[in-house]
TORVOLO-628228 format. One record per atom (N, C-alpha, C, O, CB): x, y, z; residue in one letter. Coordinates in steps of 0.02 Angstrom, whole numbers, plus 50000, padded with zeros to 5 digits. Glycine has a CB too. Layout:
// TORVOLO-628228
XYZA;...
END
This chain:
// TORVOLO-628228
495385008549737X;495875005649783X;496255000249746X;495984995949711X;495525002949846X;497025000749759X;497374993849733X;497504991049780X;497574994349832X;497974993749693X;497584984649782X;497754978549840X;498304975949803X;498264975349741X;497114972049859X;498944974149843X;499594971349825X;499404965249865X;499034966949911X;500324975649845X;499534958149866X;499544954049908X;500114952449900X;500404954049848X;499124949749908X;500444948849949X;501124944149951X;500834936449988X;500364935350027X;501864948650009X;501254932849963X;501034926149948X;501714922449955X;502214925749943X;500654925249873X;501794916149972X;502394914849996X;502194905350000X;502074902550053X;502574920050078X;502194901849938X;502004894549912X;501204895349928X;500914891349965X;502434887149960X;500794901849890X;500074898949904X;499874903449954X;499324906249947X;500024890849930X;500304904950015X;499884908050083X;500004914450103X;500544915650128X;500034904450146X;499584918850096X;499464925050125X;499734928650156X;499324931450192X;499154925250149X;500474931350170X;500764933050225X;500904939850229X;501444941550253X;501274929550233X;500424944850205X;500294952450193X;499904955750147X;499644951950106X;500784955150182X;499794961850140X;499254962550082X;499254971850105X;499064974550157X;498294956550094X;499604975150030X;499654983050043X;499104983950017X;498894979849976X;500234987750012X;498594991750042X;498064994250010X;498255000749998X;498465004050045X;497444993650045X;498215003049946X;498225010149894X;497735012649876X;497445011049824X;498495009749833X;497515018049923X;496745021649906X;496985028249891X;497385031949920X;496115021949973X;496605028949834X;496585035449816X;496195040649852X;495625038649866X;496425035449758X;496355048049875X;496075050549930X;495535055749877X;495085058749905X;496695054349990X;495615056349808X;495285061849769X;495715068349786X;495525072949750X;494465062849789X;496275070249834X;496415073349829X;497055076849752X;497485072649738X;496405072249884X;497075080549729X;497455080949674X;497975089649695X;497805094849723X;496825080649595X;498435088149674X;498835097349688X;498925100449625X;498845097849570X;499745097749725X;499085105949639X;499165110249550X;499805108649505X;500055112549465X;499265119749557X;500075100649521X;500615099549494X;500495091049461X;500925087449438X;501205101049551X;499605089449471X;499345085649451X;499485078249482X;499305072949458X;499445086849394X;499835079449541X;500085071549597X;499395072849647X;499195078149670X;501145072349661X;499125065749652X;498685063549668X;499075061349726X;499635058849723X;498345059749623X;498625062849797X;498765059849866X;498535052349873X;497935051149874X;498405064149922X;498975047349879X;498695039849909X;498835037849985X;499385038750010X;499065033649866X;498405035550015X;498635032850091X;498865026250072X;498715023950017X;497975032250155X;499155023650103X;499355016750107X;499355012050160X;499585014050214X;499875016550089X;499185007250157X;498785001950248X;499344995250223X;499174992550170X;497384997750249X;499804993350245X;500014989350244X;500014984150305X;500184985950362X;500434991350224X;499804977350289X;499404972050349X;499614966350327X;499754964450270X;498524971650355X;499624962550401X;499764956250407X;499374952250427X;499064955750467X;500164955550434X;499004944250432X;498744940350436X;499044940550523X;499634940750540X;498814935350378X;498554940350559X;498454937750619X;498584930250638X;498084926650641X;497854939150630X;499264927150652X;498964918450660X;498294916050666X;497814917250703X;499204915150721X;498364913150629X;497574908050631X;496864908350639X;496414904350655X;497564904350673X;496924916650618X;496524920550589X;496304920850513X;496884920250493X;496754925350604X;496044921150472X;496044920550397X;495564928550382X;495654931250328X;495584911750367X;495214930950419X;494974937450424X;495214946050457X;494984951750454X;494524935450450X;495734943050484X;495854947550543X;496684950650527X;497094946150518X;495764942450625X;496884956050524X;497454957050490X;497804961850556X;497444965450590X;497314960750407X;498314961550564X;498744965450600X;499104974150533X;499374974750478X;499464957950630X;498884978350582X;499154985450520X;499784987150562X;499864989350619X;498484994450508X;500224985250511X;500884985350509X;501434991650515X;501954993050545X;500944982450456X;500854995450454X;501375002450438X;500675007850402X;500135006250378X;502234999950358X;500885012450408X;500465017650359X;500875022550325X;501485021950326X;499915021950398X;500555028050292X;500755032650273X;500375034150213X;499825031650203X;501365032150271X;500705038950164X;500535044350111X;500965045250073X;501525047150089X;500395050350130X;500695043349989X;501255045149930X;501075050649887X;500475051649878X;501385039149880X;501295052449873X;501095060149811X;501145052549735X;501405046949741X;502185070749804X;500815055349676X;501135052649618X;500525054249573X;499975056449591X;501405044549622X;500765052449508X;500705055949481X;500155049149412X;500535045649379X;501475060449476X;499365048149399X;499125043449384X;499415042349306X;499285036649286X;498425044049398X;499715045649267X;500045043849220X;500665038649195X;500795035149146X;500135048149213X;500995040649272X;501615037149289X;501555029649301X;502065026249309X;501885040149349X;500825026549302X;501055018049304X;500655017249364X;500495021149409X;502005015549314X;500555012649355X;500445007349438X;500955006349468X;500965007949527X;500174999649436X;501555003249439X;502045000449447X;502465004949484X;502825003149531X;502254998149392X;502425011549460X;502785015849506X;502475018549565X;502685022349608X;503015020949474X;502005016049558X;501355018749630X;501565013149669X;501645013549729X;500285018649615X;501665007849634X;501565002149711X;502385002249722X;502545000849779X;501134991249694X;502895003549683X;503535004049720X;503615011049762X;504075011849802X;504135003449665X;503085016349749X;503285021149812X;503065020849873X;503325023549922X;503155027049803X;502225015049870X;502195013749929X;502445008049972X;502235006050026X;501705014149932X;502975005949934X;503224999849942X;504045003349983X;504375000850029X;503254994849856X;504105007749957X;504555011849978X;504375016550046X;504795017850089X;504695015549921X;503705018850048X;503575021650102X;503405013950174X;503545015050233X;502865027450077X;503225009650161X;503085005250198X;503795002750222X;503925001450281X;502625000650166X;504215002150172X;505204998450209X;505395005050258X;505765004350306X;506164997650121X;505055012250237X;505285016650304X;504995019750357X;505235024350390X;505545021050290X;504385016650365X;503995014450401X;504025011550453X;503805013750507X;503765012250378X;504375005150442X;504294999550490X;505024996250493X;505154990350500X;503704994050464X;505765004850482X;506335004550502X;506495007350559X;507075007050580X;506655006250463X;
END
């Protein structure tokens, strides 16, 4: 699993999770779910789930391009 946090002077104000499902297709893109959450006021445990979904990609291609597609699936998500 990768965890993205966002942070905003120090404080917590979201946090994407990228799990890999083990699923793989015959074109070698690996299925990820994605949980994107928000901090509950005045809560420090308790997260509000924002958005979900599912990216195809491909583990060669980077992290970087994994967390901008679920970064991309989460802006159309929660349009």
């Amino acid at each position: 699993m990768l965890t993205v946090e966002y942070r905003v002077n120090g404080q917590l104000i979201g946090n994407t999770n990228i799990h890999n499902t083990g699923n793989i297709n015959s074109d070698g893109f690996v299925l990820y779910t994605v949980v994107h959450l928000t901090p509950i006021q005045g809560e420090s445990h308790l997260k509000n789930i924002m958005a979900t979904g599912t990216v195809l990609h491909r583990p060669e291609d980077g992290f970087t391009i994994l967390v901008k597609k679920a970064l991309d699936k989460i802006t159309e998500e929660m349009e």
